[in-house]
Structures are given as C-alpha cells and as structure tokens.
C-alpha positions as CSV (number, residue, x, y, z in Angstrom):
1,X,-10.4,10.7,12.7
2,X,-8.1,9.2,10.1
3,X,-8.5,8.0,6.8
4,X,-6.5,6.3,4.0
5,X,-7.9,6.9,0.6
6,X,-5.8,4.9,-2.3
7,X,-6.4,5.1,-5.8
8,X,-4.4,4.3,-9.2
9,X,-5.9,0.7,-9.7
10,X,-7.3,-0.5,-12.5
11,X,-7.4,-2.8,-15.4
12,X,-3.2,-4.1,-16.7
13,X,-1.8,-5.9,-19.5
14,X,0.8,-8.7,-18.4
15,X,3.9,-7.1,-18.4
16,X,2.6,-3.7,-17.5
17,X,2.8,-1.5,-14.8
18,X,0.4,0.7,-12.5
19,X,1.5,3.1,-9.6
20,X,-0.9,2.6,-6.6
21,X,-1.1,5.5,-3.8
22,X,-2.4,6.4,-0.5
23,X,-2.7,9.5,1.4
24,X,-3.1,9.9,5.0
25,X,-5.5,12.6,5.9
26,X,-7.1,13.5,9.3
27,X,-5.7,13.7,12.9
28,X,-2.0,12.9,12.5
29,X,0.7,13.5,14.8
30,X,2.9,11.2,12.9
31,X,2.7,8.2,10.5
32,X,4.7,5.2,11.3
33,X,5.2,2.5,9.1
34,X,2.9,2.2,6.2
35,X,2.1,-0.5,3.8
36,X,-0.1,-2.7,0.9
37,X,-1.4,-5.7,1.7
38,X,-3.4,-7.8,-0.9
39,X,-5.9,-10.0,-1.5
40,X,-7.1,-12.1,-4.2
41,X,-10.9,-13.6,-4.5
42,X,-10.5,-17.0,-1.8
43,X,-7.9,-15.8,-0.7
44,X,-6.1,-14.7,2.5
45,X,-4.9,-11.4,2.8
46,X,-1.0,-11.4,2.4
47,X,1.6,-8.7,2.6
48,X,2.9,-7.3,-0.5
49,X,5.5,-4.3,0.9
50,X,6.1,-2.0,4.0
51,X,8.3,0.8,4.6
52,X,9.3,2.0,8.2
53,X,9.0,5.6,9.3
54,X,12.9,5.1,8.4
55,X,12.7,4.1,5.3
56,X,13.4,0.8,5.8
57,X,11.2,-1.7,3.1
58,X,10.2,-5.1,3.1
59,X,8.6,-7.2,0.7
60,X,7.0,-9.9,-0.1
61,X,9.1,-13.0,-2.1
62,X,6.9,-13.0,-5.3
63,X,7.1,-9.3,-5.7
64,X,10.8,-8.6,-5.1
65,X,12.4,-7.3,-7.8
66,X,9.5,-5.8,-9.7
67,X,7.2,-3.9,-7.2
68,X,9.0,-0.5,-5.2
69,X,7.5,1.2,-2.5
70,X,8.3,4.6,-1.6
71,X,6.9,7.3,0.6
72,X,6.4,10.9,0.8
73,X,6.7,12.2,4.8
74,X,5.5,15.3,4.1
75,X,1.9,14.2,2.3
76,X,1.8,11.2,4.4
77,X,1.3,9.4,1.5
78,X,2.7,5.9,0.2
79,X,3.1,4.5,-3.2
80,X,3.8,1.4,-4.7
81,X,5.1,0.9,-8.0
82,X,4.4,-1.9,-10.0
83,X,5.8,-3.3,-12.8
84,X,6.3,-6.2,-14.9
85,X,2.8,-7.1,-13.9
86,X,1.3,-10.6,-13.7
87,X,-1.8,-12.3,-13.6
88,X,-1.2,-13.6,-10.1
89,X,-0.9,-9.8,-8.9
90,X,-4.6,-9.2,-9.6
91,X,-6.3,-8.6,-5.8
92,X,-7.8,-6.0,-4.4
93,X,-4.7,-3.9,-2.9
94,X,-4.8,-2.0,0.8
95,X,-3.2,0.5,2.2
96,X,-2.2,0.0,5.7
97,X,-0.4,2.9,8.2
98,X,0.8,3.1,12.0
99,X,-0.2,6.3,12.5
100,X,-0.1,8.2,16.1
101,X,-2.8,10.8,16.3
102,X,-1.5,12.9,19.5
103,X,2.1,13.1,21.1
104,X,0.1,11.3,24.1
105,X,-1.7,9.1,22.4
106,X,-1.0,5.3,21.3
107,X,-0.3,4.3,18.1
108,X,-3.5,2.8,16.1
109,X,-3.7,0.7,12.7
110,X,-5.7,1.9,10.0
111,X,-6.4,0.7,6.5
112,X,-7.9,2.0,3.3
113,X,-10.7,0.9,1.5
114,X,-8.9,-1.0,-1.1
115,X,-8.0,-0.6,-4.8
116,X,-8.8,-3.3,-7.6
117,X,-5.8,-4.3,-9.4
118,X,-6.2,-6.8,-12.9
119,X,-3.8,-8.2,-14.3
120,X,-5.3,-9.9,-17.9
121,X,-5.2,-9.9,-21.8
C-alpha cells in the first residue's frame, strides 16, 4: 500500500507565504512524477504545479512566478513553496504522485488527503 500524507496548510495573510509537503510512504519501487492540484469550494479541481522524476516542472499560469515546487528523491517527498499569497489561492491543496510499486508492476496514481490553504485578512 501507498500513501501521501501532506501537511503545512493553514490559515495566510495576503502577501504571505506557507510551504506545503508530501511524503510518499509505503510500497515504492520508484516515484514518478509528483504534484498539487487544487480546489476551491464550487470549484473544479485544477493543476497548480508538477515536477517529473527529472526534475522537469510545470505550472499553472496564475501561480507562475510566486509558487516553486521542488522535490526530495531520496524521502519521496514534494514540496511546494508559496509565496506572495492571494486570496484566490485559498483551496484545499492535493498531493498527487506516479508512483511504481514493483520493478514488474504498472505505474498507479495516488493522491493525498488534501491540505486547507486560506488566504484572508
């Protein structure tokens, strides 16, 4: 079994920052690309950054230039570092990973259970 446990939400000022992070734990042969997505109340889900087992990244329009993902191999754990925080950011943030349990196995999505990001004064 796999999980993805985040954590580092929590309540912002405009303007602020807040470093959100997931770690991998479990089965894993090796993590492939991992992620955040978002989601704001009547909203759809929407990609906010990804980062290849290269270290590749790619990120969402509205968040480029103040949010940086990054990745530690070893720990199998992303982060995502936020700053210059705005209201519009507040969603509940997931953690999403490619992550291939066996050298035989196929490659299987998984996601966290989410983080609360707020963004208000």
């Amino acid at each position: 079994q796999v999980q993805l446990v985040e954590s580092g939400g929590g309540l912002v000022q405009p303007g602020g920052s807040l470093r959100l992070s997931c770690a991998a734990s479990g089965s894993i042969f090796r993590a492939n690309d991992m992620g955040w997505y978002r989601q704001a109340p009547g909203k759809q889900r929407e990609l906010v950054a990804t980062i290849t087992s290269g270290g590749h990244t790619n990120y969402a329009d509205s968040v480029k230039g103040r949010f940086t993902i990054t990745r530690d191999f070893a720990k199998n754990t992303v982060y995502l570092q936020m700053n210059s925080l705005k209201p519009e950011d507040t969603a509940a943030y997931y953690c999403t990973a490619y992550i291939l349990r066996g050298p035989l196995e196929y490659v299987q999505n998984y996601w966290g259970q989410g983080t609360q990001v707020t963004v208000s004064s």
